[in-house]
C-alpha positions in Angstrom: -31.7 64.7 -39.3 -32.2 64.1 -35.6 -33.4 60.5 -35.7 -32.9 58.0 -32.8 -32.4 54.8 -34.5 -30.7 51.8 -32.8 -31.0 49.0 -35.4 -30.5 49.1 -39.4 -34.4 47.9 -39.9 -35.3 51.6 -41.5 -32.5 50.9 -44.0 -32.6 46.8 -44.4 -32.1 46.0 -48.4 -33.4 42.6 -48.7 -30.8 42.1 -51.2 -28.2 42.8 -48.7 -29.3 40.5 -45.8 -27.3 37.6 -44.9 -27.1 34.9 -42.4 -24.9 35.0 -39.3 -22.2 32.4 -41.0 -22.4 34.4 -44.4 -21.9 38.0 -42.6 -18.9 36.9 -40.7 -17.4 35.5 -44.2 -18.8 38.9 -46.2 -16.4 40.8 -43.0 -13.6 38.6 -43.0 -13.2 39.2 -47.0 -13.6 43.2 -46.3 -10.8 43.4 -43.9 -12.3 42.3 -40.5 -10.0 39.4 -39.7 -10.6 39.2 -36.1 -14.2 38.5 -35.9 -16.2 35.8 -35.2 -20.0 34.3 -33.5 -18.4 35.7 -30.5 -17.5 38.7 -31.3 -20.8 40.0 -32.3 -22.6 38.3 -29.7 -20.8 40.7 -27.3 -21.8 43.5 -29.8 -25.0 42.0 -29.3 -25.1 41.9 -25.0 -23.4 45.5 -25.1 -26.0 47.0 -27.4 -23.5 48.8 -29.5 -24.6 46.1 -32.9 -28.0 44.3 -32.6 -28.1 41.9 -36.0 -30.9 43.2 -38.5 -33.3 41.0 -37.9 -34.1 37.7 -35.5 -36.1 35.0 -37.7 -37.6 31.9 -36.1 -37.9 28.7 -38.3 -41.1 26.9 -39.2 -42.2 23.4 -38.1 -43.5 20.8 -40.1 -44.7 17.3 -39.3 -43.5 14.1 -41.3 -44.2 10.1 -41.6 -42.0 8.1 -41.5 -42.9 5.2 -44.3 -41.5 2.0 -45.4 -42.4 2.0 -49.6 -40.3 0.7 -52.9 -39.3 3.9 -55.0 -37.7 2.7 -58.2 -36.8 -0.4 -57.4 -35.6 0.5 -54.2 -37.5 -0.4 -50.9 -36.1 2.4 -47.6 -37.8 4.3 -45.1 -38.3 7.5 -45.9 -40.0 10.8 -44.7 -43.0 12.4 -46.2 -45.7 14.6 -45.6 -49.1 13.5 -43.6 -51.0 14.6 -46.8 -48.6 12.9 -49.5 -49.2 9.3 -47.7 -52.1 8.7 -50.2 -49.9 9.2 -53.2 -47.4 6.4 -52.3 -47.3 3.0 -52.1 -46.8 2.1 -48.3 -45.7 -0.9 -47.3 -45.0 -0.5 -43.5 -45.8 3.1 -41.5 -44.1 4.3 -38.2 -46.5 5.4 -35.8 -44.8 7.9 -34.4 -44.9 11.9 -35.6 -41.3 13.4 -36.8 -40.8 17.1 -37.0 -38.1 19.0 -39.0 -37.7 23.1 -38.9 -37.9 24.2 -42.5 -35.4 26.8 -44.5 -35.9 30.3 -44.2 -35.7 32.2 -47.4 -34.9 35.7 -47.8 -37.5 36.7 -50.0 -40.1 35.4 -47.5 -39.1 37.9 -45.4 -42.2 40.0 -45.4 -44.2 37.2 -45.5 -43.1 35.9 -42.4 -43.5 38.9 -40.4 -47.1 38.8 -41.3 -46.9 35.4 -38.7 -44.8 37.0 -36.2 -41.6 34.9 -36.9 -39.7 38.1 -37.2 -38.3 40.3 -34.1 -36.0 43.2 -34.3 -33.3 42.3 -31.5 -33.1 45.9 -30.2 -36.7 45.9 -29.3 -36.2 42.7 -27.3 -34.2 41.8 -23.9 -30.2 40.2 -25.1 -30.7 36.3 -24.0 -27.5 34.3 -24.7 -26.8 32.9 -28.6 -28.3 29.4 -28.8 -25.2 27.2 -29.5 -26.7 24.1 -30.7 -29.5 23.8 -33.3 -31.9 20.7 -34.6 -32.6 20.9 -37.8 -34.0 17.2 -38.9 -36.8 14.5 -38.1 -37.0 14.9 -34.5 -39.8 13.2 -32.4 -40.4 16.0 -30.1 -42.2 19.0 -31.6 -40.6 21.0 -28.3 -36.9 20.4 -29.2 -37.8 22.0 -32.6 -39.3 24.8 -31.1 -38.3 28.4 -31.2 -35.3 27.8 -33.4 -34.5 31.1 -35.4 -31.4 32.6 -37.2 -29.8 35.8 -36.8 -29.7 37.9 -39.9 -27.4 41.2 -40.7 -27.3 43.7 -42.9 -24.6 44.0 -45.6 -23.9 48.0 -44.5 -23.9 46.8 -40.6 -20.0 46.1 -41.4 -19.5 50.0 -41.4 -20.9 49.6 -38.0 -18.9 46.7 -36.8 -16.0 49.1 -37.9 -16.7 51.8 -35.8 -17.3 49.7 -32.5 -14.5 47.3 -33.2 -11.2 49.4 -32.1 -12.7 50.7 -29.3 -13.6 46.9 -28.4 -9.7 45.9 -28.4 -8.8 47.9 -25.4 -12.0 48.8 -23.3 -10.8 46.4 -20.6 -8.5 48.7 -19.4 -11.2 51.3 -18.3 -12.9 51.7 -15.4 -16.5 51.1 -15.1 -17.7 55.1 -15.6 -14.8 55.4 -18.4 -16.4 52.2 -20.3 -20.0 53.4 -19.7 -19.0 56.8 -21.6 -17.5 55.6 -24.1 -19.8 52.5 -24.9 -22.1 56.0 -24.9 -20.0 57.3 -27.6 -20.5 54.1 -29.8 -23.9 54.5 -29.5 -24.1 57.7 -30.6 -21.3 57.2 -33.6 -23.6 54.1 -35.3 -26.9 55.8 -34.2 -25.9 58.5 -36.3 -24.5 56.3 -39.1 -27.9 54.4 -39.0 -29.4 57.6 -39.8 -27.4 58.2 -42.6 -27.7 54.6 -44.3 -31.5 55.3 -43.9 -31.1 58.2 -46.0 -28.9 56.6 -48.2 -31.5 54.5 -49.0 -33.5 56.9 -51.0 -30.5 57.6 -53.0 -30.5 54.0 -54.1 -34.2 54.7 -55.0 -32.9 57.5 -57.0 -30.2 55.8 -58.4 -32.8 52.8 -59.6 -35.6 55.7 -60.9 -32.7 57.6 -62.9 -31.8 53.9 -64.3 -35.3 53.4 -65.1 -36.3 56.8 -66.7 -33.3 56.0 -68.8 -34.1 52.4 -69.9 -37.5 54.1 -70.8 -35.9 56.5 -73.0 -33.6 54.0 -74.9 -36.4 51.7 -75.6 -38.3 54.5 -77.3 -35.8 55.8 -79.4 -35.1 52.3 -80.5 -38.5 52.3 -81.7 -38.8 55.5 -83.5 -35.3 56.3 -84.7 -33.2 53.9 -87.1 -31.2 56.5 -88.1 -28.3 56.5 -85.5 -27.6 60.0 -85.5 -30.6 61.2 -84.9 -31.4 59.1 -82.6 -28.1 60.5 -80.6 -28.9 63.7 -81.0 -32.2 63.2 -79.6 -30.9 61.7 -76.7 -28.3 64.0 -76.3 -31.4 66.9 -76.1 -33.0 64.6 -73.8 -30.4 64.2 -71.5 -29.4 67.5 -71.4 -33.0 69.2 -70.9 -35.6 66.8 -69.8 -33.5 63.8 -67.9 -31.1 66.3 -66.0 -33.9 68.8 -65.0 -36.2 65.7 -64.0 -33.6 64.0 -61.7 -32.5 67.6 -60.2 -35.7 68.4 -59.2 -36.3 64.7 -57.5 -33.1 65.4 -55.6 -34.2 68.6 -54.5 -37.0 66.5 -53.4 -35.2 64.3 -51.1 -32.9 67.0 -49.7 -35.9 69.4 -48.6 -37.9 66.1 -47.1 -34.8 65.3 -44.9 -33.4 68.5 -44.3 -29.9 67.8 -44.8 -27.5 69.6 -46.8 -24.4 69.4 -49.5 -22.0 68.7 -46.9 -23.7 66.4 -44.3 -23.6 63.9 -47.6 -20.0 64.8 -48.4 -19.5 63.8 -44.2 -20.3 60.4 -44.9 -18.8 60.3 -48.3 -15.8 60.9 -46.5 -16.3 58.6 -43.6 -16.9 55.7 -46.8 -13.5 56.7 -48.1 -12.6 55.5 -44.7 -13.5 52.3 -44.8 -12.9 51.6 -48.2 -9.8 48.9 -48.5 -7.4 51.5 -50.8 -7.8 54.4 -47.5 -7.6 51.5 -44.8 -3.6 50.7 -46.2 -3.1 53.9 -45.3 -1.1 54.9 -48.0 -0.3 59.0 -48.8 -2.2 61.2 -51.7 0.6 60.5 -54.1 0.9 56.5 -53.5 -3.0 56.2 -53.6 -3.3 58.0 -56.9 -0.5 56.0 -58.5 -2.0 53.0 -57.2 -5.4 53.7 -58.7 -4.4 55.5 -61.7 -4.3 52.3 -64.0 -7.7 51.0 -62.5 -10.8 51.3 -64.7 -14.1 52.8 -63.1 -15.9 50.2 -63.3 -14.1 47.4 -62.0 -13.6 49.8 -59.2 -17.2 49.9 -58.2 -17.4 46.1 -58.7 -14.6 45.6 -56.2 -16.2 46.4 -53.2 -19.5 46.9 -51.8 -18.3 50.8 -50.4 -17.1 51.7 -53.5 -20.6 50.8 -54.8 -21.9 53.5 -51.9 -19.6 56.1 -52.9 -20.7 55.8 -56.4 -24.2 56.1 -55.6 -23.5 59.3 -53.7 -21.7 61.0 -56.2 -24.5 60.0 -59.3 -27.1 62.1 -56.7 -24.5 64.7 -56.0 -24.1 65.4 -60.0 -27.5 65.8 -60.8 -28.2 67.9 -57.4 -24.8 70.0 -57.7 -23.4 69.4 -61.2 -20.3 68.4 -59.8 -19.1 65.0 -61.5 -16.6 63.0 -60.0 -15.9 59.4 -60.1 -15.1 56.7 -57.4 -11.3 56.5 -58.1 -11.1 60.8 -58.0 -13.1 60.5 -54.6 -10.6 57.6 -53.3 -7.4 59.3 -54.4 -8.2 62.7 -52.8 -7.9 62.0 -49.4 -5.2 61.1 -46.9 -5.5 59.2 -43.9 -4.2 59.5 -40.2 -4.4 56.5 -37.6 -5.9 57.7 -34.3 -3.4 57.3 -31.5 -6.2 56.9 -29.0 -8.4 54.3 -30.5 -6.6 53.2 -33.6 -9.1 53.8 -36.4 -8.5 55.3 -39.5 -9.7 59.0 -40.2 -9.4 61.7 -42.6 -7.8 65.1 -40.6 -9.5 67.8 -40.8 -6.1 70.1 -39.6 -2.6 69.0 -40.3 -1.5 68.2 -37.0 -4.9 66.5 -35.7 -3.9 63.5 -34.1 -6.6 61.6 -32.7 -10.3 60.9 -34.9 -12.0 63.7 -33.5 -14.4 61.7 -31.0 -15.2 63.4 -28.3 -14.2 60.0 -26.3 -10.4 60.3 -28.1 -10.2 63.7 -27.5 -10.5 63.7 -24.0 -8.4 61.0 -23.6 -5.6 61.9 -25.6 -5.6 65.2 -23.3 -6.0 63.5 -20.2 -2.9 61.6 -21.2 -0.8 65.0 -22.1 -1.7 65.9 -18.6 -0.6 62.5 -16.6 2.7 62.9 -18.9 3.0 66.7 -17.9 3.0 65.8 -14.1 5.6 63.0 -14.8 7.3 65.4 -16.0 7.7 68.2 -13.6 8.1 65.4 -10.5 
């Protein structure tokens, strides 16, 4: 899987998509205190988190009409074409204009008029701070008004560039360049992964549906409730199991990946799930999650959900069942000393994430204290 993709656009869920003010909120409840308009703005300028999409408002042209509804005589706005239906008593001359609501579903709709860009096609221009939004006389103020719109998953994003954000003041110019490099490459490759994910929430939803399918059938035909379990036990067994494992075959040999590249990221989800980011030891974590049910596991957080999904592919490609908490509670975290995020060692006395970017760093630092230390 060798994909260069910059933006999350391959793997946008339109169930997922929020506005600017909403993401921020949606971060700030999943652990990402210090974040703000300005914060991805610069994530923005530096091309390390472009926001999903760019949508530009619609215009529409009012009245503005003097008329008695219910008793009550005001002026009041209206549509050009809804002038005939009302009672008019006086009419302002002049045209207003107001930018109408933009509406998730519509998404697709509006990219058929070319009111949606994809900001890592386009040149960064600074964040409009002010907006109109109501009965404005000139059609130009109104004009090329738009909201930014992210991605639900871009938060695994905004926690890869984030710790390296803290502190890259302190580099020089060539040292920033590389490691704004490395960023790149980190959510370039997670973008390719969440792209692929995204046929395993197909999966997930055909499996779902196959299933419904069944039960509705063998509500019709079977009113005897053993038999109808032990028809649906065959059925699972046989024809439901060897369906879904050859559709996962399917997706495996179409992206070329592998068992463990999938495990990878499973990992890197354990990561950034809130249980691993206390960073608490094997033993604390298991204790903590031993009383929690499955379910309200999943529920509890939108990575959790991810994980999940992974492992429901992962059975019917491999067999191997495990749940969310037994995925949680098997791994113990480390804190990079270089950049400060959390990661899962892959050798007892790793120290640093495994970046390239932190590995070189951390040794350029043994060697500064090594000259220190035979002055």
């Amino acid at each position: 899987m060798t994909k260069n993709i910059v933006n999350i656009k391959e793997a946008i869920n339109i169930n997922d998509l929020l506005f600017l003010s909403s993401f921020i909120d949606y971060c700030k409840d999943n652990g990402i205190r210090n974040l703000d308009r300005d914060v991805l703005q610069r994530l923005h300028k530096e091309k390390l988190v472009f926001p999903a999409l760019k949508v530009y408002k619609g215009v529409a042209e009012f009245r503005k009409i003097y008329t008695e509804i219910s008793g009550e005589k005001d002026w009041r706005f209206i549509y050009p074409d809804d002038i005939k239906k009302v009672k008019v008593i006086k009419k302002d001359k002049k045209k207003y204009y107001s930018t109408a609501g933009i509406s998730m579903s519509m998404i697709e709709e509006y990219k058929k008029v070319k009111r949606v860009e994809d900001p890592s096609e386009h040149n960064f221009k600074p964040w409009k701070t002010k907006t109109y939004a109501e009965f404005y006389t000139s059609y130009k103020k109104l004009q090329n008004q738009y909201e930014f719109i992210y991605d639900k998953k871009q938060i695994l994003a905004i926690k890869i560039a984030l710790p390296y954000l803290n502190w890259v003041n302190r580099l020089s110019l060539s040292e920033k360049n590389r490691m704004y490099k490395h960023i790149r490459e980190r959510i370039n490759s997670l973008y390719v992964f969440l792209n692929f994910y995204s046929e395993l929430e197909q999966f997930n939803k055909k499996a779902a549906e196959i299933r419904a399918n069944k039960i509705s059938d063998l509500n019709k035909n079977y009113s005897d409730k053993k038999a109808k379990k032990s028809e649906w036990t065959d059925f699972y067994n046989i024809d439901f199991r060897g369906q879904l494992k050859k559709i996962a075959e399917k997706i495996m040999e179409e992206n070329k990946t592998t068992v463990e590249y999938i495990i990878k990221w499973r990992s890197f989800l354990v990561e950034k799930s809130l249980i691993s980011e206390a960073c608490r030891s094997k033993k604390i974590k298991r204790n903590y999650l031993k009383g929690m049910a499955e379910k309200n596991l999943i529920d509890a957080e939108d990575v959790n959900w991810m994980i999940h999904i992974i492992n429901t592919f992962l059975f019917f490609l491999t067999r191997k069942d495990e749940d969310v908490k037994q995925v949680l509670g098997d791994y113990s975290l480390k804190i990079c000393v270089i950049c400060g995020s959390n990661f899962i060692p892959n050798k007892e006395n790793q120290i640093t994430c495994g970046s390239p970017y932190c590995v070189r760093q951390h040794k350029n630092q043994l060697k500064r204290e090594k000259r220190l230390r035979e002055k």
